[in-house]
N, C-alpha and C positions, 0 to 999 in steps of 0.2 A: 300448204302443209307446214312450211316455218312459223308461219305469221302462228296457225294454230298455236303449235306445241310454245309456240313465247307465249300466246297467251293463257295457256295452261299454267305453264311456268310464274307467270304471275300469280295466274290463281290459290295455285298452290302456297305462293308466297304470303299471297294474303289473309288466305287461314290460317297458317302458321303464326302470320301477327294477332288477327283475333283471337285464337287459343291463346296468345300468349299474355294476350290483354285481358281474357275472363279468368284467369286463375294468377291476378296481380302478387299477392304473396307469395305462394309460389317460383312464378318466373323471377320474383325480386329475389328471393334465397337462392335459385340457382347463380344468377346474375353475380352475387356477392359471392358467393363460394370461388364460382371460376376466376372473378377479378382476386380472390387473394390469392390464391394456387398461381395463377399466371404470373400478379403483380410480384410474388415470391421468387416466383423461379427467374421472370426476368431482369430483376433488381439483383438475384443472386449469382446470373449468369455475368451481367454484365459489370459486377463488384469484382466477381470471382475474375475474368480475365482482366480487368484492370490492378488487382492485385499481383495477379501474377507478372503483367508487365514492370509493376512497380519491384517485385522481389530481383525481377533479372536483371534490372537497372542496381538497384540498391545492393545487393550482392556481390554485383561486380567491382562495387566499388571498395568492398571487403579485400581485394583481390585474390589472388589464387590460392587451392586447397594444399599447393603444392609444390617446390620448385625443383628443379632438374638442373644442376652445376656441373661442369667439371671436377671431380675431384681435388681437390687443397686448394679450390676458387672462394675466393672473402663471397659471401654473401649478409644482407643484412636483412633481419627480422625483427618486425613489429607489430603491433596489436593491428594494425590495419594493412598493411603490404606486405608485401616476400620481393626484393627487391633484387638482382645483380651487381655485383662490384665490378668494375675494371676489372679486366685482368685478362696474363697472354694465355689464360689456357681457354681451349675452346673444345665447343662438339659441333658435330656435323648437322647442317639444317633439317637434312632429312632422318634426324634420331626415329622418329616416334611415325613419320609415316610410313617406314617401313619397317618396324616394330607390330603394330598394328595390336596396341596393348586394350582388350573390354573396355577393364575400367577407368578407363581414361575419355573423358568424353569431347575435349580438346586440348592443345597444347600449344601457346602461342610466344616462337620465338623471337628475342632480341640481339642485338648485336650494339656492344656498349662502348664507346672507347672516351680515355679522358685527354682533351689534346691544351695546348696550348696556344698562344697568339695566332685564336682564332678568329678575332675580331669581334667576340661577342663579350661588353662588360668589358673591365678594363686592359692593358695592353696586355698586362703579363698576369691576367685570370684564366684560369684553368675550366675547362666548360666540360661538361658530358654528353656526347652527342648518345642519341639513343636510335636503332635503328630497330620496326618492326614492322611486322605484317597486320594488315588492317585489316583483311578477310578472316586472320582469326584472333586478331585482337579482343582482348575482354578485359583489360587491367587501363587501360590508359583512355582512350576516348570515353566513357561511362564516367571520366573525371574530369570533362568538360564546361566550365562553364559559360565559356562564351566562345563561338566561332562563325567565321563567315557562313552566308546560307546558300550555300553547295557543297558539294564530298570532295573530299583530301585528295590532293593530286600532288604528281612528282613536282617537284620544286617547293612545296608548302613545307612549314616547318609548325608545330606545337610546342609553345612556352609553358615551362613549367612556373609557379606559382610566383618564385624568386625573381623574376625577370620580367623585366617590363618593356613592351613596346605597342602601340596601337595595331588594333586586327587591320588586315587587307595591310600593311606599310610592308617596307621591304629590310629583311634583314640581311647583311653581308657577313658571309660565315667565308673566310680564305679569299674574302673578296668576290666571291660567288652571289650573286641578288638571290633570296628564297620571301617566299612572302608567309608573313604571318598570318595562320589559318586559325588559329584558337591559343586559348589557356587553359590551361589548368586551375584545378581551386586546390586550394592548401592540402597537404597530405601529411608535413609533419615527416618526409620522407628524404634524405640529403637529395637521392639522385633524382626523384621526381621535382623539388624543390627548385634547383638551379639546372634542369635535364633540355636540353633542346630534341625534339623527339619529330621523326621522320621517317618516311617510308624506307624499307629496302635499297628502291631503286634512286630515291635523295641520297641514303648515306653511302651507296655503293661508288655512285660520283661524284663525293668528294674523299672517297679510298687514299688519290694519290694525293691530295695535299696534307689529309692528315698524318699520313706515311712519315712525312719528316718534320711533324710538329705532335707528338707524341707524348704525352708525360712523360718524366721518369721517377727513379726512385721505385717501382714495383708495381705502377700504375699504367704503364704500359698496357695498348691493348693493339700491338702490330700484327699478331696470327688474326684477330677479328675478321681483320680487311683481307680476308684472302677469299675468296668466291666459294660461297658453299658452306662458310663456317658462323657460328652464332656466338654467342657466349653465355648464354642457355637457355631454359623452357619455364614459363612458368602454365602451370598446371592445373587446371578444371578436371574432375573426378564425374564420373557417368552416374546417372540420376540412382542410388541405393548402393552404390559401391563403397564397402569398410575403408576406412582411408589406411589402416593396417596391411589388408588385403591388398588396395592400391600399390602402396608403399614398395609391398613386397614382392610384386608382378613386373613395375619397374626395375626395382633392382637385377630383378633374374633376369631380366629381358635385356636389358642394356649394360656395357659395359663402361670400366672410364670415367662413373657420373659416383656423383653424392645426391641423395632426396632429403631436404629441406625440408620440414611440415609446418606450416603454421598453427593457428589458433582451431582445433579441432573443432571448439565447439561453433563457429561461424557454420561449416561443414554440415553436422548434424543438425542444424537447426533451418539451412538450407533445403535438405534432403526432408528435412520433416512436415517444411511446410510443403513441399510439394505436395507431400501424401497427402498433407490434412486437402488441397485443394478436390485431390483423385477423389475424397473423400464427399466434397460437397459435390462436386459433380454426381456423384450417384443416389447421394441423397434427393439431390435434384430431378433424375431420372423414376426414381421412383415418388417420387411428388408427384408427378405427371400419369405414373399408371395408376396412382390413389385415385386422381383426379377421373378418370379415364372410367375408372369401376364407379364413381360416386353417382357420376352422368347415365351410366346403364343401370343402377339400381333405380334412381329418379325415375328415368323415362319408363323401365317397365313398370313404374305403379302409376305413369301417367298414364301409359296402354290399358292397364287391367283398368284404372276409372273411366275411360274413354271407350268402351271396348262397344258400348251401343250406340256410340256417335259412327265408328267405325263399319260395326254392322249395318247402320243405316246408309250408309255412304256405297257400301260396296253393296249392296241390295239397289240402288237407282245405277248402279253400271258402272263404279269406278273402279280401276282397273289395281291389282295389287301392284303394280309400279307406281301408281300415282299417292294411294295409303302408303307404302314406304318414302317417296319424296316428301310426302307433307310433312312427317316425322322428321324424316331428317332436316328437311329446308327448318324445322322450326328450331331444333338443336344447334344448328349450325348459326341460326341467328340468335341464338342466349348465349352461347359460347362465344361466340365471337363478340357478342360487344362486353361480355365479363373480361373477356381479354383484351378489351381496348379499355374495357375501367383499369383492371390491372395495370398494363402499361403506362396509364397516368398516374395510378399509386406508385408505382414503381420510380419515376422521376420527381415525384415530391420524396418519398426515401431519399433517394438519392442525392436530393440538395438538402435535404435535413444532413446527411451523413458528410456533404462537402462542407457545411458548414460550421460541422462539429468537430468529427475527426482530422480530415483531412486538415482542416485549416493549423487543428494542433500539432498536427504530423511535419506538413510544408514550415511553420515557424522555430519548428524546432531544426529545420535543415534535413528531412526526412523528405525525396521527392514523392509524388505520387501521379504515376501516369495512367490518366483516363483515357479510356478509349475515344477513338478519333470520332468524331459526328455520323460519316457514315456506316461505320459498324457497329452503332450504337441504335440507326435507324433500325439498320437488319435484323439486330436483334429483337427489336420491338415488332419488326411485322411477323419475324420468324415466331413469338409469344403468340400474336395473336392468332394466327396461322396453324397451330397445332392447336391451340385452344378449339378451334374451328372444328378440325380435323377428331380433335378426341371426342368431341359433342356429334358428330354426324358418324363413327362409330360406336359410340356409346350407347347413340337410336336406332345404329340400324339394325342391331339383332331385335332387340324386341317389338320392333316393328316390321320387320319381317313374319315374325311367328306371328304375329296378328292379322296379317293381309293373309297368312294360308288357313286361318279358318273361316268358315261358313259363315254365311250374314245371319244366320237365323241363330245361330250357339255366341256369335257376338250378342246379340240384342239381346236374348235368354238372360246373358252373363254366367254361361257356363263356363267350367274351365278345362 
């Protein structure tokens, strides 16, 4: 009974390739329809999340929509950062998570103090130690350019632009070893410039030594160091939030602080491309049901000219499951190899476009991250795989309505 129904199975298959092979023009316009439709969608799918990777990279290096101080705290603003000053006034680490403000999509605190003969640069240089969270860090790592290849651990420190030492070596801050895990690339920013920058749990354990090696003169940052306290937030805005609205939700929500705003239009131009992404995404989607209806118009005029081949076929005994598999096994093999032609249009696009755009993007210092090898496979069997998919329901209505009439009004060509 197996062995049969395989070689049914075959059979079926291989009328599906003879039909497919007597109406050459034909099969060849479908074939080319589905490889652009596919080759579009997959080439637009997989631009589209690699842009978007690039936006959340590239953005963040804008830094935040927003920043959260103490009130009468120095803060410094520029066309690229929102940065924190020294200083002894402080808020509580937990502002914002127990706030629990909409539009605020994260908020990621620092703790900054400016200390002296700390060993870092010369005896009597004044250094900024910067202390943050890396789970919701989005202002500092994104400004990487070079670090060891593993993830930031206690004891590791980040050099800002201004300072120089070799990765993996060991730097002595209080006489303390921390190892050099990255740099920073230029920012054009004092505190990011000359910043040594470190987890929480680094700069919570050198608390006591900086304790009595402190700036002074107003630079002081001795409440920092007390457990629980930051010296403020800088601010990511949730995906369509006015930053006026923002603005004014923080305010009411929290007390004690000033909001800082930056360069507004980095914000809206942020928020914007998302949309326009939302945007191809649907357009995408419906490229696919275009695709989907082109495939059921074709096949049913392939059924209506086919319909006494049909007739004759179920007149020597073939079963209306087996007329409905031939239809479909034949759609499913025109779609599917338009969407493995697609998929190779799709990778020539693609290095037309690395080698044109991208390439002018990455020399201008603009990164662009492509998606990794393997999601790029997925994507591509996932193209051809609906292509597949839309061609074998495409056939199967009108081949169904075909297998329920009579062999003798097939052959007729009644309708």
């Amino acid at each position: 009974m197996a062995a049969d129904r395989r070689g049914l199975g075959w059979l079926l298959a291989s009328l599906a390739l003879q039909n497919l092979g007597r109406r050459r023009a034909r099969s060849f316009l479908l074939i080319a329809a589905v490889a652009v439709a596919s080759g579009v969608v997959f080439t637009g799918a997989t631009l589209m999340r690699s842009i978007d990777r690039s936006m959340e990279i590239g953005f963040t290096r804008m830094g935040a929509d927003m920043m959260v101080a103490p009130e009468g705290a120095l803060t410094n603003i520029t066309a690229a950062l929102l940065t924190v000053e020294p200083t002894d006034l402080v808020l509580d680490a937990d502002l914002f998570a127990k706030a629990g403000i909409a539009s605020v999509r994260r908020a990621a605190p620092q703790k900054i103090a400016r200390v002296e003969h700390s060993g870092i640069g010369s005896h009597h240089e004044s250094a900024d130690l910067i202390g943050f969270d890396p789970a919701l860090d989005f202002t500092i790592r994104p400004w990487l350019v070079e670090k060891l290849n593993r993830d930031l651990q206690p004891g590791d420190v980040i050099l800002g632009a201004g300072r120089d030492a070799p990765l993996g070596s060991q730097l002595l801050i209080f006489g303390k070893p921390h190892i050099v895990y990255g740099r920073l690339g230029r920012t054009g920013v004092g505190t990011h410039e000359r910043g040594v920058f470190m987890t929480f749990q680094t700069f919570d354990g050198l608390a006591a030594a900086m304790g009595g090696h402190a700036g002074h003169g107003g630079n002081g940052s001795l409440a920092v160091l007390q457990p629980g306290k930051v010296s403020g937030f800088l601010v990511e805005l949730a995906p369509g939030a006015p930053p006026l609205q923002a603005r004014f939700a923080i305010l009411s929500s929290l007390k004690g602080i000033k909001v800082v705003t930056g360069d507004t239009t980095m914000s809206g131009i942020r928020q914007g491309l998302a949309a326009l992404l939302d945007g191809i995404l649907a357009l995408t989607v419906l490229m696919f049901a275009s695709m989907a209806l082109m495939v059921s118009v074709l096949f049913s005029a392939i059924v209506t000219e086919r319909r006494a081949e049909l007739g004759l076929l179920k007149s020597i005994g073939a079963r209306r499951s087996q007329i409905v598999g031939m239809m479909v096994i034949e759609a499913v093999i025109a779609t599917g190899v338009g969407g493995a032609l697609g998929v190779v249009l799709g990778f020539l696009a693609m290095r037309l476009y690395e080698r044109s755009l991208v390439y002018y993007l990455e020399n201008m210092g603009v990164p662009f991250a492509w998606l990794a090898t393997p999601q790029v496979v997925a994507f591509a069997l996932g193209a051809i795989a609906l292509s597949s998919i839309i061609g074998a329901l495409g056939a199967l209505t009108p081949a169904w309505r075909a297998s329920r009439r009579d062999p003798y009004d097939l052959v007729r060509g009644e309708s």
